[in-house]
C-alpha positions, 0 to 999 in steps of 0.5 A: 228378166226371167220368173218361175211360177205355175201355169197351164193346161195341157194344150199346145203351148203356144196357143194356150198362153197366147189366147190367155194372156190376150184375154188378159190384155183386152181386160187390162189389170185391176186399175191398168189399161188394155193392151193390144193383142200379141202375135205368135212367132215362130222365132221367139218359139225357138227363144222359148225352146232355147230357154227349156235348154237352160239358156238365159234370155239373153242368149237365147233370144241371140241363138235364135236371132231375135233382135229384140228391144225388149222382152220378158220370159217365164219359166214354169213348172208343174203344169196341172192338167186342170190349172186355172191358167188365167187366173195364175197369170193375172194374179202373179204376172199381170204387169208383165203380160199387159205391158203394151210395148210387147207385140209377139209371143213364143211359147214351148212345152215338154211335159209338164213345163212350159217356158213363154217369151214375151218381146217388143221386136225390132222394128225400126221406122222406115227410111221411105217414110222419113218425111211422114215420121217427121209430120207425125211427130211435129203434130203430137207435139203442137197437140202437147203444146196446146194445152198447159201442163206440168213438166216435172216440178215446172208449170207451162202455160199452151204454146204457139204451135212450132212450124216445121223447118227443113233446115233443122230437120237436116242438122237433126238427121246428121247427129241422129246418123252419127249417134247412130254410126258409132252407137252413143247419144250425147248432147255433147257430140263427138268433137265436143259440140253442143246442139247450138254449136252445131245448129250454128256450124250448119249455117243456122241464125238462132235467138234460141235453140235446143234439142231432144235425144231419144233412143230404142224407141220405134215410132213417133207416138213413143218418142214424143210420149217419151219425151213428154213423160221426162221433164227435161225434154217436156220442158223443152218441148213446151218452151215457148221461146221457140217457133221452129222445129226439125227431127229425124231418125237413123237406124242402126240394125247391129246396135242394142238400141237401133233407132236413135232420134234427134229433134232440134229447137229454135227460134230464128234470128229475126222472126 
């Protein structure tokens, strides 16, 4: 996404926008919340050099070989020697410079134009911390299950917490690698298989099962907050027919999307 606008003192760009737009991020908009602080980058200078040649975002975020997840550039004109930088940016770009999934920044200036890009960079949950990821997200989702609240137009009372369970872990790690392998999210997989169809090939005995997708999403606290902010997927986090639960992740560097996640459900038969 790109806008064009007014900006900027006449100093060097990077860090003029930098320093700015943090300030801004610590403050939060009128009614919005802080943000943490953004990090240079050198590369995503290159993406803004790559934008003051006339390239799109898209392409020059490629050129640069920035693999982001998301991102956000500005273009702008006529930069004043005496602009009040914070207050232009609050009043014309507050939501996108506090959005909280960007954490790097880039900037480059000739003359009087300057040109910022803003990007969630790609980076992944690493394989070695598969087992932490997996603790992580079963403890935000028993803190959800705690408490009563509403998924969409449905009502849920708290729930017992889910206990972990490896065997489901496993099921949900082979769907998070095929989804991953050939770049899709489906609850229907490839061959045609539902989740339970699947939870039962592997050998599982279930009274009730369900499953959660995701994709894009980095790490455990936004895949649960993306979960819990769905209503179909906070449904099944809070149904409280289930006692079980596995998740896992798999990565795929050279797709758009490159983290896809699946989270199993169940209550086994007999318990």
């Amino acid at each position: 996404m790109a806008l064009a606008g007014l900006l900027l003192a006449p100093l060097p760009a990077r860090a003029d926008v930098a320093a700015v737009i943090n300030t801004l991020r610590a403050q939060g908009c009128v009614g919005g919340a802080s943000a943490p602080p953004l990090r240079a980058d050198a590369t995503l200078d290159q993406v803004a050099h790559a934008l003051g040649q006339g390239l799109p975002l898209a392409d020059a975020l490629l050129r640069a070989d920035y693999h982001a997840v998301s991102s956000f550039s500005v273009s702008i004109s006529g930069v004043p020697p005496s602009g009040d930088v914070g207050a232009i940016i609050s009043t014309h770009y507050c939501a996108q410079a506090t959005n909280p999934v960007f954490r790097e920044i880039g900037a480059w200036r000739e003359g009087s134009r300057v040109w910022v890009a803003l990007a969630e960079p790609f980076a992944p949950p690493r394989g070695a911390d598969r087992e932490a990821v997996g603790a992580r997200v079963l403890e935000l989702v028993n803190v959800a299950r705690a408490r009563a609240r509403r998924c969409g137009g449905e009502s849920f009372a708290a729930a017992a917490p889910l206990a972990r369970d490896r065997a489901l872990e496993r099921i949900a790690l082979a769907y998070a690698q095929d989804m991953a392998r050939y770049a899709f999210m489906d609850h229907t997989g490839r061959d045609g298989s539902s989740p339970q169809q699947r939870i039962s090939r592997a050998g599982y005995a279930w009274v009730e099962a369900g499953e959660n997708l995701a994709r894009g999403v980095m790490n455990a606290d936004a895949v649960v907050e993306g979960w819990l902010g769905s209503p179909e997927h906070c449904a099944n986090l809070m149904r409280p027919a289930y006692t079980r639960m596995g998740v896992a992740f798999a990565v795929n560097p050279n797709d758009a999307a490159g983290v896809y996640w699946a989270q199993e459900f169940a209550r086994p038969l007999g318990r």
